[in-house]
C-alpha positions as YAML, in Angstrom:
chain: A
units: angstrom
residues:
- id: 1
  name: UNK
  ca: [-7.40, 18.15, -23.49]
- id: 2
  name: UNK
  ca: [-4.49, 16.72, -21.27]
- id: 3
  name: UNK
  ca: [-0.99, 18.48, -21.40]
- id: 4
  name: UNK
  ca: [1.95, 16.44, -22.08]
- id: 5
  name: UNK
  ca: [3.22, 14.70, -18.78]
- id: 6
  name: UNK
  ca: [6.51, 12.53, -18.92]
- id: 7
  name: UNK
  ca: [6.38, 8.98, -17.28]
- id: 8
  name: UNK
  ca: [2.43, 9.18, -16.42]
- id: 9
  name: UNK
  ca: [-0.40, 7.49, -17.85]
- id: 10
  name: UNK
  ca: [-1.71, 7.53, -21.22]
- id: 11
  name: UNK
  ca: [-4.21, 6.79, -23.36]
- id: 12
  name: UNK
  ca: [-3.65, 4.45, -26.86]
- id: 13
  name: UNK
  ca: [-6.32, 3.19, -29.60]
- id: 14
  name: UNK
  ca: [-6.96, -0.80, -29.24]
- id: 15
  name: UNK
  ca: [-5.14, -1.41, -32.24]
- id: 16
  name: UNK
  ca: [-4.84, -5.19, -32.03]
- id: 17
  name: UNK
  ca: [-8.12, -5.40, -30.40]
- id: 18
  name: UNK
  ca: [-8.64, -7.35, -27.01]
- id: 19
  name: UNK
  ca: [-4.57, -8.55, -27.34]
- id: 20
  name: UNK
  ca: [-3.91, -4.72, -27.41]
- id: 21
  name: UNK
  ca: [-0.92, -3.81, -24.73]
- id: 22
  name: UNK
  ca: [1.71, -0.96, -24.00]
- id: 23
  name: UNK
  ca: [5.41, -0.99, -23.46]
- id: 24
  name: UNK
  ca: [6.67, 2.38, -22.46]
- id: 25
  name: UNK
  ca: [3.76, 4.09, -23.90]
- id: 26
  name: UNK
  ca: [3.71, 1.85, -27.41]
- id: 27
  name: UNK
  ca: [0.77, -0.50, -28.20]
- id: 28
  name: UNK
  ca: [1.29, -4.15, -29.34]
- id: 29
  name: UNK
  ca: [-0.10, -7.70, -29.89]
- id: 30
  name: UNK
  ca: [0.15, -9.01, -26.90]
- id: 31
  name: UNK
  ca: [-0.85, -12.74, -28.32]
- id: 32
  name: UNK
  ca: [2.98, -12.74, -30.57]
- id: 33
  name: UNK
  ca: [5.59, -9.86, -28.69]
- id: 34
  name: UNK
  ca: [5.77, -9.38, -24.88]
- id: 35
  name: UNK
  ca: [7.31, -6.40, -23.04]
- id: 36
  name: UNK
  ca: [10.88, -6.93, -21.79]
- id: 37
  name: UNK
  ca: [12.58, -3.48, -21.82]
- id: 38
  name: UNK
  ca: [11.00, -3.07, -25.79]
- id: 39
  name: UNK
  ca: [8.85, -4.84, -27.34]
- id: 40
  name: UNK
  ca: [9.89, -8.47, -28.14]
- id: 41
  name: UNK
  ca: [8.79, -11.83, -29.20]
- id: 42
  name: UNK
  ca: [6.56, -14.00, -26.95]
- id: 43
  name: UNK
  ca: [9.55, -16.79, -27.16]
- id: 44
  name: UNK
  ca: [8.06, -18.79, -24.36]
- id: 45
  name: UNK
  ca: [3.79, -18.23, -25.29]
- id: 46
  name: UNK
  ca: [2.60, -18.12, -21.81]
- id: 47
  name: UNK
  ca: [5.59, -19.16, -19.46]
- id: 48
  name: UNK
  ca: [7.39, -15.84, -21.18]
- id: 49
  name: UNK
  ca: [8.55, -13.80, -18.16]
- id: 50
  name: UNK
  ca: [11.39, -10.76, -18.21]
- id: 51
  name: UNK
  ca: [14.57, -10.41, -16.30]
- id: 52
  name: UNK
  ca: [16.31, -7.37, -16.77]
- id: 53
  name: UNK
  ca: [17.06, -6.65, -20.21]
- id: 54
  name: UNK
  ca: [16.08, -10.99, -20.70]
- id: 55
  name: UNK
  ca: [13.24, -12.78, -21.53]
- id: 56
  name: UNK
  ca: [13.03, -16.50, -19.57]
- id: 57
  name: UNK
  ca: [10.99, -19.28, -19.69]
- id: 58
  name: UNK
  ca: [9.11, -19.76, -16.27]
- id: 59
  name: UNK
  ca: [8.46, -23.29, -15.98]
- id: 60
  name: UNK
  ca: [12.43, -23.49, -16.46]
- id: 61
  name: UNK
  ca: [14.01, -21.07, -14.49]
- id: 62
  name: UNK
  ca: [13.67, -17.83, -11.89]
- id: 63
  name: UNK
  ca: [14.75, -14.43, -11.82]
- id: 64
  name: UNK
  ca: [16.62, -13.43, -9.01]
- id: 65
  name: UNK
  ca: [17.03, -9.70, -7.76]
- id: 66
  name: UNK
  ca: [15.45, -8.46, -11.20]
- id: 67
  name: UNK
  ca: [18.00, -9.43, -13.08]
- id: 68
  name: UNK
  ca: [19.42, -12.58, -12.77]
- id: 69
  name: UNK
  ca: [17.88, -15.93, -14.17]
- id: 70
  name: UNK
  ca: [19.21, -19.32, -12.36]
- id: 71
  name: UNK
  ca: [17.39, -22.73, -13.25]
- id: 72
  name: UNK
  ca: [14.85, -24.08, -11.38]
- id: 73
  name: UNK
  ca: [16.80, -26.88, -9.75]
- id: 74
  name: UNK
  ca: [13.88, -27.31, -6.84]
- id: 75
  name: UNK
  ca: [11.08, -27.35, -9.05]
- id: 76
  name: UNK
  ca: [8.28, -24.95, -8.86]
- id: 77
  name: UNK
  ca: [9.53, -24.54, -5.18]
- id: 78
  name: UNK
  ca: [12.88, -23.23, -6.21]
- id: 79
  name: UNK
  ca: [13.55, -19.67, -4.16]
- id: 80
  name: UNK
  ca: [16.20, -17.33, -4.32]
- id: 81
  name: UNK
  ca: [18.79, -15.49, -1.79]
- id: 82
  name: UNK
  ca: [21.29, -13.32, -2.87]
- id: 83
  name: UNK
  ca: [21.02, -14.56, -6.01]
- id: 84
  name: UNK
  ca: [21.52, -17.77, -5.40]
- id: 85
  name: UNK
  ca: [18.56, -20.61, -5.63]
- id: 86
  name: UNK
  ca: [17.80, -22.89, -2.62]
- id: 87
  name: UNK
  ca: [14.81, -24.91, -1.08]
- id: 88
  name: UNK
  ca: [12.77, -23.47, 1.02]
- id: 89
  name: UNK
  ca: [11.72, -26.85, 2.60]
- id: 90
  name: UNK
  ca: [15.25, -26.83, 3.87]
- id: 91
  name: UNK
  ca: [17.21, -23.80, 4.51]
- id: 92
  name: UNK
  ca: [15.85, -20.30, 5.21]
- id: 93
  name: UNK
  ca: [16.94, -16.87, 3.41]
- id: 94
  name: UNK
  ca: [17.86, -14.31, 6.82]
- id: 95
  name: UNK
  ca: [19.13, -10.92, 5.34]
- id: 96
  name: UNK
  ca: [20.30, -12.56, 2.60]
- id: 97
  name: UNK
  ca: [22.24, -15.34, 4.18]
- id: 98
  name: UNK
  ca: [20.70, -19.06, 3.68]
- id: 99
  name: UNK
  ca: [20.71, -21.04, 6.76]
- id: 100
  name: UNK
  ca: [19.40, -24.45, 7.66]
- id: 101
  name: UNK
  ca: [15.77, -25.12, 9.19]
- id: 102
  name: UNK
  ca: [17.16, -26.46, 12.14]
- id: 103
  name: UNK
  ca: [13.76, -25.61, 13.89]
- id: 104
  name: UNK
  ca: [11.71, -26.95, 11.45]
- id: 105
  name: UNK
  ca: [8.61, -24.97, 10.25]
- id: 106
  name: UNK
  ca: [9.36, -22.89, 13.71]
- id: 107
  name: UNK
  ca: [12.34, -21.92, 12.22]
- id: 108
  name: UNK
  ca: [12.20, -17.83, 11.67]
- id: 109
  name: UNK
  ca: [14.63, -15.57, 11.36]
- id: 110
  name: UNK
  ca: [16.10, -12.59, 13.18]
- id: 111
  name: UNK
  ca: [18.00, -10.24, 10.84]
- id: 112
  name: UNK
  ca: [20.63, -12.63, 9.47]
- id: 113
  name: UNK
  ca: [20.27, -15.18, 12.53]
- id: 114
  name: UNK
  ca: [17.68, -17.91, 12.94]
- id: 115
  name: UNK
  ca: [15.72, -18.68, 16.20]
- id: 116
  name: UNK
  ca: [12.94, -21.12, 17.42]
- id: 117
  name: UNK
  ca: [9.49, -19.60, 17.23]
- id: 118
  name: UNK
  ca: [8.23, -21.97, 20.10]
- id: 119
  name: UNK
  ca: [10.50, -21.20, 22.80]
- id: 120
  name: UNK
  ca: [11.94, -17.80, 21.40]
- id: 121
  name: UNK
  ca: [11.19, -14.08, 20.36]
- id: 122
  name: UNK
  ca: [12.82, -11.62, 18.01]
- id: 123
  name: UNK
  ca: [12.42, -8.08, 19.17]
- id: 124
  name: UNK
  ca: [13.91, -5.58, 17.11]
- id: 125
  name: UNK
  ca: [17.00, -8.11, 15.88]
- id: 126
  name: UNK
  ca: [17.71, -9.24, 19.53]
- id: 127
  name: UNK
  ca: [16.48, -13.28, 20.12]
- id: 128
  name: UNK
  ca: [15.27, -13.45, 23.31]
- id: 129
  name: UNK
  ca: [13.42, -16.65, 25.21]
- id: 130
  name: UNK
  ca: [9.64, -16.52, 25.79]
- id: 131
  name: UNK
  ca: [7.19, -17.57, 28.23]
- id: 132
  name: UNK
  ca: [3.43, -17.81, 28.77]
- id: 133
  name: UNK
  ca: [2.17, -14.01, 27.98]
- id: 134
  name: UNK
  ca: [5.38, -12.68, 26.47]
- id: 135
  name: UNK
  ca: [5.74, -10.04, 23.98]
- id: 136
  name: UNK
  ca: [8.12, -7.93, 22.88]
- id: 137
  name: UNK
  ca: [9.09, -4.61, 23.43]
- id: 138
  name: UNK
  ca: [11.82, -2.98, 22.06]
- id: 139
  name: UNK
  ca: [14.83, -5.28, 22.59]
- id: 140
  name: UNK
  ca: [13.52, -6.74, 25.64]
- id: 141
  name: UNK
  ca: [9.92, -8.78, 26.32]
- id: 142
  name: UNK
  ca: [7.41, -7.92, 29.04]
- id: 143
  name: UNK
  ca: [3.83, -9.31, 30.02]
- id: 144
  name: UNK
  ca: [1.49, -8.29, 27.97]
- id: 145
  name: UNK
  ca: [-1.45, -9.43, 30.50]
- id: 146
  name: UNK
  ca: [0.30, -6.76, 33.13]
- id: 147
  name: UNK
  ca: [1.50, -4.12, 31.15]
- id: 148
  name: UNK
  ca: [1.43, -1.89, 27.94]
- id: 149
  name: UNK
  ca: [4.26, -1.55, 25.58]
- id: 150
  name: UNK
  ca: [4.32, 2.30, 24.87]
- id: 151
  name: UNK
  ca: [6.74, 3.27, 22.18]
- id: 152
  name: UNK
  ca: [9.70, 0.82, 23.20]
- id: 153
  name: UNK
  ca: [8.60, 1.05, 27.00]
- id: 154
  name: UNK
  ca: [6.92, -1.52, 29.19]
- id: 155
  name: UNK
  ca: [4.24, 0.58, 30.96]
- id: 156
  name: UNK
  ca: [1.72, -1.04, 34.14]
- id: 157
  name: UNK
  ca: [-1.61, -1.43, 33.09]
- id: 158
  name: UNK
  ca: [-2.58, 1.06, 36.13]
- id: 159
  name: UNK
  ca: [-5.96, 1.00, 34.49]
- id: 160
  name: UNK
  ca: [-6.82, -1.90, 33.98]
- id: 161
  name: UNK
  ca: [-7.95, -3.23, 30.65]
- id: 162
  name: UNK
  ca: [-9.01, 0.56, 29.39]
- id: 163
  name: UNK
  ca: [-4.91, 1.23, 29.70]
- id: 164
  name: UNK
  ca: [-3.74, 3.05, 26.60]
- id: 165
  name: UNK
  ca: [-0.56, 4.48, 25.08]
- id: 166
  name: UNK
  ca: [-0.25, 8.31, 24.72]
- id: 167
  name: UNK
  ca: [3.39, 8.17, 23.66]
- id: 168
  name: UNK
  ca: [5.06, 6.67, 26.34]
- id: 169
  name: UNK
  ca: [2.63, 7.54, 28.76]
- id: 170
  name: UNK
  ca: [-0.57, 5.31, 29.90]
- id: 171
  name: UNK
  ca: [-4.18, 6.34, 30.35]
- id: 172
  name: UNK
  ca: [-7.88, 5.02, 30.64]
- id: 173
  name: UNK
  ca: [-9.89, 5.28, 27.01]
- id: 174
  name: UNK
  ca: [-12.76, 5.10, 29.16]
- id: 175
  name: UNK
  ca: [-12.39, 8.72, 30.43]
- id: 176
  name: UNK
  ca: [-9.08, 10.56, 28.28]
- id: 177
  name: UNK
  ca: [-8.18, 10.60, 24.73]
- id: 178
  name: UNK
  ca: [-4.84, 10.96, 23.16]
- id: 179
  name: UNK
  ca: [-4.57, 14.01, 20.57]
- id: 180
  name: UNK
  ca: [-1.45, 14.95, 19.34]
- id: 181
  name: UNK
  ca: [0.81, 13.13, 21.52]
- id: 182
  name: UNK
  ca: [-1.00, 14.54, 24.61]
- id: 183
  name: UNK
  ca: [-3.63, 13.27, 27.23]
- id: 184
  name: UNK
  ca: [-6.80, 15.07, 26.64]
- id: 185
  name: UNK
  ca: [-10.23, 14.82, 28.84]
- id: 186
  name: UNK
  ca: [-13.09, 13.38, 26.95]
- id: 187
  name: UNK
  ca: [-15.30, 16.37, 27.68]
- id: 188
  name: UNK
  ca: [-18.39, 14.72, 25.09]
- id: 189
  name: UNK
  ca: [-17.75, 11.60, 26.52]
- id: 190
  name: UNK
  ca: [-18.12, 8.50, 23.51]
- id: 191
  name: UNK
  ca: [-18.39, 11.56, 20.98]
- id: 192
  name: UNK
  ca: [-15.30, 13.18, 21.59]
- id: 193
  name: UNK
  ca: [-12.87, 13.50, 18.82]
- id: 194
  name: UNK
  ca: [-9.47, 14.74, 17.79]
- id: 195
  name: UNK
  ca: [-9.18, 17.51, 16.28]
- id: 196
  name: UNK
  ca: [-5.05, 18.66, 16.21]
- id: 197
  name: UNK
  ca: [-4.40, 18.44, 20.14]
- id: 198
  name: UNK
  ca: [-7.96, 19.86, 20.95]
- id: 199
  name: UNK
  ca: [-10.89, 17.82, 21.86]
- id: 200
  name: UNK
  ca: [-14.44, 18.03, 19.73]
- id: 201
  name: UNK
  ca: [-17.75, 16.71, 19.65]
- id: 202
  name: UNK
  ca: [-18.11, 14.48, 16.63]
- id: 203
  name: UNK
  ca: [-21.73, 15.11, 16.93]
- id: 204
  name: UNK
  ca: [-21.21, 18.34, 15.10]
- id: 205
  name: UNK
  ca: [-18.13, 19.05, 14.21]
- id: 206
  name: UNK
  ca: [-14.93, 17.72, 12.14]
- id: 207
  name: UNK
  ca: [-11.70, 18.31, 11.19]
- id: 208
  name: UNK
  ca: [-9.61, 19.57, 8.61]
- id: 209
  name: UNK
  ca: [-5.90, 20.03, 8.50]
- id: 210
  name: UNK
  ca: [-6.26, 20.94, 12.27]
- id: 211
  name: UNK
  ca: [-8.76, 23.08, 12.16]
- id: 212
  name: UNK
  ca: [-12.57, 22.47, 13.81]
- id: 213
  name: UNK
  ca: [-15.79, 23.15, 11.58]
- id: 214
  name: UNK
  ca: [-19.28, 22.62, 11.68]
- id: 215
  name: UNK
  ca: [-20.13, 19.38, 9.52]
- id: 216
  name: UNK
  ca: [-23.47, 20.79, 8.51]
- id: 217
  name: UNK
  ca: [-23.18, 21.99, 4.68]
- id: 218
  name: UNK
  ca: [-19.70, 21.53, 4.59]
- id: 219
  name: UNK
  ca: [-16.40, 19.07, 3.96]
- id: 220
  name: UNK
  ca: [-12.78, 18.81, 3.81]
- id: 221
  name: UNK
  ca: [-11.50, 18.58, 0.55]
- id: 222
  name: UNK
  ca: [-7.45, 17.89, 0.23]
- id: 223
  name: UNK
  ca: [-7.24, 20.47, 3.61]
- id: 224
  name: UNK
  ca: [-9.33, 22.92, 2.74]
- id: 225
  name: UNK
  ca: [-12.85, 23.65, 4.13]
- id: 226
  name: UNK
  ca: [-15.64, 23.58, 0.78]
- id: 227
  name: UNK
  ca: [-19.17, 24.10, 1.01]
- id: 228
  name: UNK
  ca: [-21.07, 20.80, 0.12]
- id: 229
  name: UNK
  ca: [-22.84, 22.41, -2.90]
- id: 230
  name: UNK
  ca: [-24.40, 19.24, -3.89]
- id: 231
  name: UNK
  ca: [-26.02, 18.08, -1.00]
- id: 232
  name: UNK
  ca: [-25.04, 13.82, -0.13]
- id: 233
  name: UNK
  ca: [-23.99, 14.10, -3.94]
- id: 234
  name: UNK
  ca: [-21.11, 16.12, -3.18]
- id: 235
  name: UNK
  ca: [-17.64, 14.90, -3.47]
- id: 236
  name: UNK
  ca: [-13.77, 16.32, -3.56]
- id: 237
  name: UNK
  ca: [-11.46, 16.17, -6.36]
- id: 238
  name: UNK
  ca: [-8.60, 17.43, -4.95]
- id: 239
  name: UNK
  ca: [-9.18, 20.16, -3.37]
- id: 240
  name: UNK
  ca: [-12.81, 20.47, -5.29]
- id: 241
  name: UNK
  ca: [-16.51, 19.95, -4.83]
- id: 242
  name: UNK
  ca: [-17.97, 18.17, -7.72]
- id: 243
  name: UNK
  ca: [-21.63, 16.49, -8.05]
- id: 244
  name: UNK
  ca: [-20.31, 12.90, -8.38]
- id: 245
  name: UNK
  ca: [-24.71, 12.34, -10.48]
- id: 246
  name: UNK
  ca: [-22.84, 14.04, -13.12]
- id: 247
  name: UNK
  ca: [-19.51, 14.47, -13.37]
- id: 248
  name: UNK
  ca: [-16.08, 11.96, -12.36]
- id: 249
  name: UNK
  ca: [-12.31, 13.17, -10.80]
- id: 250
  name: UNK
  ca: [-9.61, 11.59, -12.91]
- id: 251
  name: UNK
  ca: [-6.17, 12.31, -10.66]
- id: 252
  name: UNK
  ca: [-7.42, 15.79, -9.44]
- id: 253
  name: UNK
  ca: [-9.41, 17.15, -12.97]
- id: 254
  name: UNK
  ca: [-13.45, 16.78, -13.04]
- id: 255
  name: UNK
  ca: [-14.78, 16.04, -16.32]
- id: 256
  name: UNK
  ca: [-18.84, 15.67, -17.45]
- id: 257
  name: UNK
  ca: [-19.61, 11.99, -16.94]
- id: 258
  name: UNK
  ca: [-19.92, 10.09, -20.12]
- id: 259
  name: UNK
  ca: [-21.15, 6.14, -20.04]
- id: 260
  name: UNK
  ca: [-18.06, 3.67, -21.22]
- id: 261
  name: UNK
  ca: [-15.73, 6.21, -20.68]
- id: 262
  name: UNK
  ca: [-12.60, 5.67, -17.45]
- id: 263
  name: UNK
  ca: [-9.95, 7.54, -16.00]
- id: 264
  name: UNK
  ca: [-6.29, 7.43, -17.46]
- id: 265
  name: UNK
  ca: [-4.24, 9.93, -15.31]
- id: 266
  name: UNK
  ca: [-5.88, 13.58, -15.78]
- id: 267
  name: UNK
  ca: [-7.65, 11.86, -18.80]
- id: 268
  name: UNK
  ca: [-10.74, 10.99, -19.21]
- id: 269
  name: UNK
  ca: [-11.18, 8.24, -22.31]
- id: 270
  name: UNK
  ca: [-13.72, 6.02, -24.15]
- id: 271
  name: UNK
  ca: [-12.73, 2.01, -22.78]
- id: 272
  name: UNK
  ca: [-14.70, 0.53, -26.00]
- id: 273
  name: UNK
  ca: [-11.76, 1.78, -28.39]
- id: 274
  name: UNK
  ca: [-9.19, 2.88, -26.36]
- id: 275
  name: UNK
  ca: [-6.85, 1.85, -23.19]
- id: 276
  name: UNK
  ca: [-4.66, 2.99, -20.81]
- id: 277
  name: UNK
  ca: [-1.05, 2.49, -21.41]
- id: 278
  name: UNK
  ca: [1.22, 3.38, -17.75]
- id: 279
  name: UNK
  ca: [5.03, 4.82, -17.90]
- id: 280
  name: UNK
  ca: [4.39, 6.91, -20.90]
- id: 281
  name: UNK
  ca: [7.54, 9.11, -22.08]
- id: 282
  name: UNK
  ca: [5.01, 11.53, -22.77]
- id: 283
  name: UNK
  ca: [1.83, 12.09, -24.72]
- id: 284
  name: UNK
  ca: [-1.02, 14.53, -25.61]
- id: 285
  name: UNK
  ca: [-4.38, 13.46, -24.64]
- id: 286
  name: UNK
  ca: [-6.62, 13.32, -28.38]
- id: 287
  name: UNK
  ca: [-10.09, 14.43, -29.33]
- id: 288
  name: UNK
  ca: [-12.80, 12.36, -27.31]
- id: 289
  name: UNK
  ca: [-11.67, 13.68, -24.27]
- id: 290
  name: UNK
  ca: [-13.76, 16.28, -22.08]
...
């Protein structure tokens, strides 16, 4: 049994059969009503969409900002900005602010401004002309074929093509690795690994929430170290080891595994009569769950 669990996921009988839906946690035929903020009719068959509180026919018009509808004056191309439609094949929505496409398809745009894509950059809402190799970095560009960009700071590739970012400082992969935010030696050479800002042999051990173990006969589960009590069966739910031959994790709770049956939340249900309904108000999982 599943305690009662406001907004989550729950589980409802198919009623209507295959044209069985939810709306806030209550079934309905979705072939005649359609789910708009309540249940209401399907006014539009298959074009019915919802806007807000509104249902809207979607061959005719477009919601804007989730709750405004505006006719589709551009046809099936028709866009929004602001709440306001436009064409896309002309103007360009920047922040919220239409614009022409004076570039063309190059045209991009940087925050509420619009630049050329051939000849220009955006770096962090700051156009700025580019050249052969350019990239940005923070608000200003840099060669990428010379240097690094390391957190917002053009670095010198000083090693070459193995040059890598440890924060804003550079080192080779080939011989260092970066744990933590700091350069470490790669004492196991390709097997070294990470473990918090300590370096480990991946050959044997792992980590878990920072902390080394031995991978034989044990895993992490959720940050804490379990014994793998099933062998290669063995899998975590949560922070638990379950045989994964015979039972299943549904959102953290293991329940006996049962053919036809899925996950709804914590609850574990039978698919050929029920379904899962999301944004419950609450509910109280029924018999037929283990």
């Amino acid at each position: 049994m599943c305690a009662a669990d406001p907004g989550r996921d729950c589980v409802r009988s198919r009623t209507y059969g295959l044209t069985t839906a939810c709306c806030n946690g209550v079934d309905y035929d979705s072939s005649v009503k359609f789910c708009c903020n309540g249940i209401k009719p399907l006014l539009y068959g298959d074009s019915t969409g919802c806007c807000g509180w509104q249902l809207f026919n979607r061959d005719a018009a477009i919601c804007c900002q989730g709750n405004i509808i505006r006719p589709m004056v551009y046809g099936h191309r028709t866009a929004c900005c602001n709440g306001e439609v436009y064409d896309p094949n002309q103007q360009v929505c920047c922040n919220g602010q239409l614009a022409t496409k004076e570039y063309g398809a190059c045209t991009h745009c940087c925050g509420t401004s619009t630049y050329d894509s051939k000849t220009q950059l955006c770096c962090d809402g700051q156009v700025k002309s580019s050249g052969h190799y350019q990239a940005c970095c923070g608000t200003s560009t840099y060669d990428f074929t010379t240097s690094v960009c390391c957190n917002g700071v053009a670095r010198y590739r000083t090693h070459g093509a193995s040059t890598t970012c440890c924060g804003t400082q550079v080192f080779s992969d080939q011989t260092h690795i970066c744990c933590g935010g700091q350069v470490r030696y790669k004492q196991f050479g390709y097997d070294s690994a990470c473990c918090g800002t300590s370096v480990i042999d991946s050959r044997l051990y792992s980590c878990c929430n920072d902390q080394a173990y031995l991978s034989s006969g044990r895993m992490c589960c959720n940050g804490v170290i379990r014994p793998r009590r099933y062998g290669s069966y063995s899998r975590c739910c949560h922070s638990t080891v379950y045989d994964v031959t015979r039972s299943t994790c549904c959102d953290g709770v293991v329940h006996a595994k049962y053919a036809g049956y899925q996950c709804c939340g914590t609850c574990y249900f039978n698919n050929r009569s029920q379904f899962c309904c999301s944004s419950c108000p609450g509910f109280t999982c029924t018999a037929g769950f283990s």
